[in-house]
N, C-alpha and C positions, 0 to 999 in steps of 0.2 A: 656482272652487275657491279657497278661502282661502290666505292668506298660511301657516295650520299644517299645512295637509294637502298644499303644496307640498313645506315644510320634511320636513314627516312621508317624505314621496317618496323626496326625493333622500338621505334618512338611511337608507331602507330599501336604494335604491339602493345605498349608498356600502357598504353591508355585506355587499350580496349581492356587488358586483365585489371587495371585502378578500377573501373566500373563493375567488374564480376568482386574485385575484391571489399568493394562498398556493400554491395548486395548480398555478399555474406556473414551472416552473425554467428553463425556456429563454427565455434574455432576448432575443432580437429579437421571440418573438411576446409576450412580456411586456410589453413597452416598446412595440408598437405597440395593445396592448389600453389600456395606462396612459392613450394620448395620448385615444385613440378616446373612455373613458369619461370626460374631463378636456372635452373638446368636446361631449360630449353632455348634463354635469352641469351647465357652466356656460352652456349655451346659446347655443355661440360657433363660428364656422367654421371654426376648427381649431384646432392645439393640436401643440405640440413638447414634447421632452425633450432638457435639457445636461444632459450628464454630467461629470465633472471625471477626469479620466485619472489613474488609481492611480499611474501610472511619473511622469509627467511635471508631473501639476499642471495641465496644461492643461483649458480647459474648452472644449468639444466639442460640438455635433450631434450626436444618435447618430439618431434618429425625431420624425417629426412628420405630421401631419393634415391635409390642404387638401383641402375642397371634399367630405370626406366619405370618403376616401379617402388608406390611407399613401403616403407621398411616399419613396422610394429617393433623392430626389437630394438629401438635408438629408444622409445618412449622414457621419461623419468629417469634422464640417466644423468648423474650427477657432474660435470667438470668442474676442475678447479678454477679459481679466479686467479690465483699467483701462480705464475710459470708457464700458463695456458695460452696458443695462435690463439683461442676466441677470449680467453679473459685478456687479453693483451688490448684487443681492439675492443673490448666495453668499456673496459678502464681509459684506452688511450680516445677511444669516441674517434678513430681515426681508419682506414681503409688500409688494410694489409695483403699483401700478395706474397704469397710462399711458394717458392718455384720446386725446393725440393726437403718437401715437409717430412721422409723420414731423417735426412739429416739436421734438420733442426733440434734443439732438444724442447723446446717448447709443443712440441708436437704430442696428443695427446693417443698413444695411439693404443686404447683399450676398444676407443668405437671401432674404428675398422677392425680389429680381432671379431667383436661380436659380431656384426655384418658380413665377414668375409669379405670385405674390398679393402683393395691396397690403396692408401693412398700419396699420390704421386704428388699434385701439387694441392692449391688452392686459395679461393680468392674470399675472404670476412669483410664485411661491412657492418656497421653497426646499424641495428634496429633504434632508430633515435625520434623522440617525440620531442620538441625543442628544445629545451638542456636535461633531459632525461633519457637514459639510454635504457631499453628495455630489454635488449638481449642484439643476438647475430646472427647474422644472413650468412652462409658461405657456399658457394660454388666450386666442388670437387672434381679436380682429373680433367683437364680440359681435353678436348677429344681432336685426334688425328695430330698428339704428339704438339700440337700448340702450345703455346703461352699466355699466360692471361694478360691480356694488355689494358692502358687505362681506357679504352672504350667499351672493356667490360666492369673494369672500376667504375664509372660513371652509370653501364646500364643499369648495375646492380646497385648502385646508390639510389637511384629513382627510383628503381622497384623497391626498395626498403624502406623509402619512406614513406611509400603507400603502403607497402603494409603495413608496417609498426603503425597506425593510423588504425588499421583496419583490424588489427588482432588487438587495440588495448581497447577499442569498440565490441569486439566479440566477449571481452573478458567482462566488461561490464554490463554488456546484456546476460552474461552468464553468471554475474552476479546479485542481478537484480531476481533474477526467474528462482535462484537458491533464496532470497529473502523474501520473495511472493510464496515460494512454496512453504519457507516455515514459519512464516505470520500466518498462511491459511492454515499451517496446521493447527498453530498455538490458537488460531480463532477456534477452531472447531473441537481443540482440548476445552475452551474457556467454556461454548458450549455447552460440551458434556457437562461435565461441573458443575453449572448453573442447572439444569438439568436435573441431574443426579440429588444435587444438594436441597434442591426444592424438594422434588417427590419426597426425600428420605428425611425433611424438616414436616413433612405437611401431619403425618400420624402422631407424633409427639405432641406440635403445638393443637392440634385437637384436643388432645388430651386435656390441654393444659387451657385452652378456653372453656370445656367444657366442666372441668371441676373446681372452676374456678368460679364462673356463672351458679352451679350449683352453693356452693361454698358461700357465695354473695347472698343468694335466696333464703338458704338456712341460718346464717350468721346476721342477717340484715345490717344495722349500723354498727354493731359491735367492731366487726371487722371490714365496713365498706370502704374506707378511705385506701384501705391497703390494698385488697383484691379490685378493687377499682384501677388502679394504678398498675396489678396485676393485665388489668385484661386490657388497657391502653397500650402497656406494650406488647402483648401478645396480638394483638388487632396490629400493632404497625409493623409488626414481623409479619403476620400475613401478608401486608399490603406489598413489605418489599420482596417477596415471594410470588408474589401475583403478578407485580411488575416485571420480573426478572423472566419467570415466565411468560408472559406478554411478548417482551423483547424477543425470547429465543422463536416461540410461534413464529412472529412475524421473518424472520430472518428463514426460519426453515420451510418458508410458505404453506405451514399450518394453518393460516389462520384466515377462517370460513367467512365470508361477509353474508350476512341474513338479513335482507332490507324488508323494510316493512313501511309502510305510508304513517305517516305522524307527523305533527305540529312542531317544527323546529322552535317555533318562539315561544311555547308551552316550555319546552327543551332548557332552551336557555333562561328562561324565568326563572324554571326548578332546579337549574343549577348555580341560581345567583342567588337563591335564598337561603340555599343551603349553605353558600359562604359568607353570608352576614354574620351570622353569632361570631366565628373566626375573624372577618376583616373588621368588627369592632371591639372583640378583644385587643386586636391589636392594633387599635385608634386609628382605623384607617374607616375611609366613605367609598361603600361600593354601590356601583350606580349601574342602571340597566337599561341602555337607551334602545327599545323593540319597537316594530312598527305595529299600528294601530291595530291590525286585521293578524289573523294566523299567515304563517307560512309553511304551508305544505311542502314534504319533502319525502322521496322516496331513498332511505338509506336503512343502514345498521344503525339502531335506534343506542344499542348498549356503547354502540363503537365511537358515536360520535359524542356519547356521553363521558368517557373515555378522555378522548382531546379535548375537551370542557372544562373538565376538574380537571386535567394536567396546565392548563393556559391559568386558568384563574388562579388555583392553589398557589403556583409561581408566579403569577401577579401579586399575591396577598403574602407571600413568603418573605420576598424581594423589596417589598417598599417598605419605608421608615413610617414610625406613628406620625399619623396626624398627614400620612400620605391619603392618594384617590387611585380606585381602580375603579375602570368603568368597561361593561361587555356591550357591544353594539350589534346590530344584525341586523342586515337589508340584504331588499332581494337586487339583482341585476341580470336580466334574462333569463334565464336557461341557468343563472347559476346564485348561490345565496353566498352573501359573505359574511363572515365573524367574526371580529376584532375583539382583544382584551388589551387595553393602555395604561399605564400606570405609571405613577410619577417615583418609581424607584430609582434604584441606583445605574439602569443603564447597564448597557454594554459596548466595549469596545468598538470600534470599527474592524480591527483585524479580527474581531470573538462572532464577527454574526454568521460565518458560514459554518463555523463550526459547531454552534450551540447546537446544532440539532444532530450533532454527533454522539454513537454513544459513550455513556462513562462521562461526558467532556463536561466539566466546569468551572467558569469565568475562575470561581472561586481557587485558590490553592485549595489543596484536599487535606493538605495540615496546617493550614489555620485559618480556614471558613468558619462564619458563625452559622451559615444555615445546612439546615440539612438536606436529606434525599441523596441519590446513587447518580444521578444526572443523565438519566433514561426516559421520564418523560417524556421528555423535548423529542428524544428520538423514537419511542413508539406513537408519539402523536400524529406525527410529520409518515409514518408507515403506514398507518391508519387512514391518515387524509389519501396516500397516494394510490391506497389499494382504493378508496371509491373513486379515481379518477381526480382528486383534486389536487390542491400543493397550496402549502404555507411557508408563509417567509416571514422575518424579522425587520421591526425597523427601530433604530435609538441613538438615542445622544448619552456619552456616560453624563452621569451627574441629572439629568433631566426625564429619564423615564424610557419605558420601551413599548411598540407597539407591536403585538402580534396576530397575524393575519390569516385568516385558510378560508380558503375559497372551496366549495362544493356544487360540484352538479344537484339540479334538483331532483335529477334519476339519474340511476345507475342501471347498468344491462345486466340484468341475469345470469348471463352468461358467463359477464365478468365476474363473476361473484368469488373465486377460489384463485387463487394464485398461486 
């Protein structure tokens, strides 16, 4: 076979393994395929990979090839970077060929003690990502007393730059999968916690409503202005208890949908009334534009009561005095829509995918005037999706926001539990 149709081979080669080495993400069997086709392209008895350690700088062992077969005991094994054939070529980012590496003294020669191969020569290339050198390639002991010549310099140059490609791809899919895994944890501590913290709040502040109300009874004005004030904040601790609760339900697909037939615009009436005394405290005009006749609706009566006083409260929260919030409600086929609009302060453009995230607020968290846990928005938007619906945001900062949720006007039975 000619010197072109060799070359022609190991080009066909080096393109067919680029495509298995793309399609693999899991760097130990990436890294022992790397070695395997590095030993088999250059016609050599085996074949390792140094890696340079992201934290440390150190250059490293990770896999290597003897006799045909991975070798487990090269793993995490430390080489020097000064005086070393592979720190030589990371540092110099250049292709070295060592014809008789135990007379070198650069020769590092504790890995072959541990492996039991002797090594005769060998050829390093650097693992280079474009002026970043990630570690090295070398091909050990070229076989039947050869030399390594530069048409194994050059194979093994191609082949290393598919790798190194392909192994700092595996490292970051292997980074990302360790930060999914301990966000899901740290989500599922948070969790707990909320959880835990609710139940083990909820028997105290009974307590503390109920001999409080007593206390109110028997004391009447003597002491109403206080225990008043008493039971205002034990009522909003409930409420962020309930909330927070709410939230984890919905996340741990607890939470039961029980539809019932009732009058949406009864619904929304009784929820806009209930926010008058509040939106004229705080000089605002809430307004309720309903259509003339009922609208019947097969839902969770409590649930979409729910998303009502979370839209409006933060309509009436959000706008300045002497602002408007208005609730609207029409039908459109098969499905009823709800809007709350207010001439507040707006939200970003880059803030509306996120509002209905939870925890998330426009506001900094140390130095907002308003308050609330910024959960709402996201049990609302859980609430709308378990009946089938979805709500979205629309706003100009400075000029107000409108928010939107659409509802089937039935729901299946059967979807009822999530």
């Amino acid at each position: 076979m000619s010197n072109t149709e060799v070359r022609g081979q190991r080009l066909e080669r080096i393109l067919e393994i680029s495509r298995e080495l793309t399609s693999t993400v899991a760097l130990e069997p990436l890294l022992s395929k790397i070695v395997a086709t590095a030993a088999e392209l250059t016609n050599s008895e085996g074949a390792s990979i140094l890696l340079r350690d992201t934290r440390t700088g150190e250059l490293r062992f990770c896999t290597a090839l003897e006799a045909g077969a991975p070798s487990g005991q090269l793993v995490d094994i430390p080489v020097p970077i000064e005086g070393s054939i592979a720190g030589t070529v990371l540092t110099s980012r250049e292709p070295l060929i060592v014809l008789d590496a135990q007379a070198d003294p650069r020769h590092y020669g504790e890995v072959g003690q541990q492996i039991g191969l002797k090594i005769h020569s060998l050829l390093a290339v650097p693992l280079q990502i474009k002026h970043r050198c990630i570690g090295v390639l070398e091909a050990v002991n070229k076989q039947f007393d050869q030399e390594f010549s530069q048409e194994d310099v050059d194979t093994l140059m191609t082949l290393a730059a598919q790798a190194a490609v392909a192994i700092e791809n595996a490292r970051l899919v292997e980074a990302l999968r360790k930060a999914y895994e301990q966000l899901g944890e740290l989500d599922r501590l948070k969790s707990d916690f909320i959880a835990i913290a609710s139940h083990e709040l909820r028997t105290p502040l009974s307590l503390i409503l109920l001999y409080a109300a007593v206390l109110r009874e028997q004391l009447g004005d003597a002491a109403g202005t206080q225990l008043d004030a008493v039971l205002r904040a034990a009522m909003r601790l409930k409420n962020i208890m309930d909330t927070m609760l709410n939230l984890r339900y919905l996340e741990t697909g607890q939470v039961e949908v029980v539809p019932t037939r009732f009058d949406l615009r009864a619904e929304v009436q009784e929820a806009c009334e209930d926010y008058e005394v509040l939106a004229e405290t705080n000089g605002l005009v809430l307004r309720a534009d309903l259509p003339d006749e009922g609208v019947p609706i097969q839902a969770d009566r409590e649930q979409v009561r729910v998303v009502l006083d979370n839209l409006i409260s933060n309509a009436v929260k959000f706008t300045p005095h002497g602002g408007q919030v208005q609730v609207a409600l029409c039908c459109r086929g098969d499905e009823v829509e709800m809007s709350v609009t207010d001439t507040g302060v707006g939200v970003p453009p880059q803030e509306l995918e996120r509002i209905f995230d939870r925890f998330y607020q426009v506001e900094d968290h140390m130095t907002r005037r308003h308050g609330g846990m910024g959960l709402g928005l996201a049990i609302a938007k859980g609430l709308v999706e378990l009946h089938g619906g979805h709500v979205w945001a629309e706003s100009n900062p400075g000029q107000g926001s409108r928010f939107v949720v659409v509802l089937p006007t039935s729901i299946s039975p059967k979807a009822t539990l999530r």
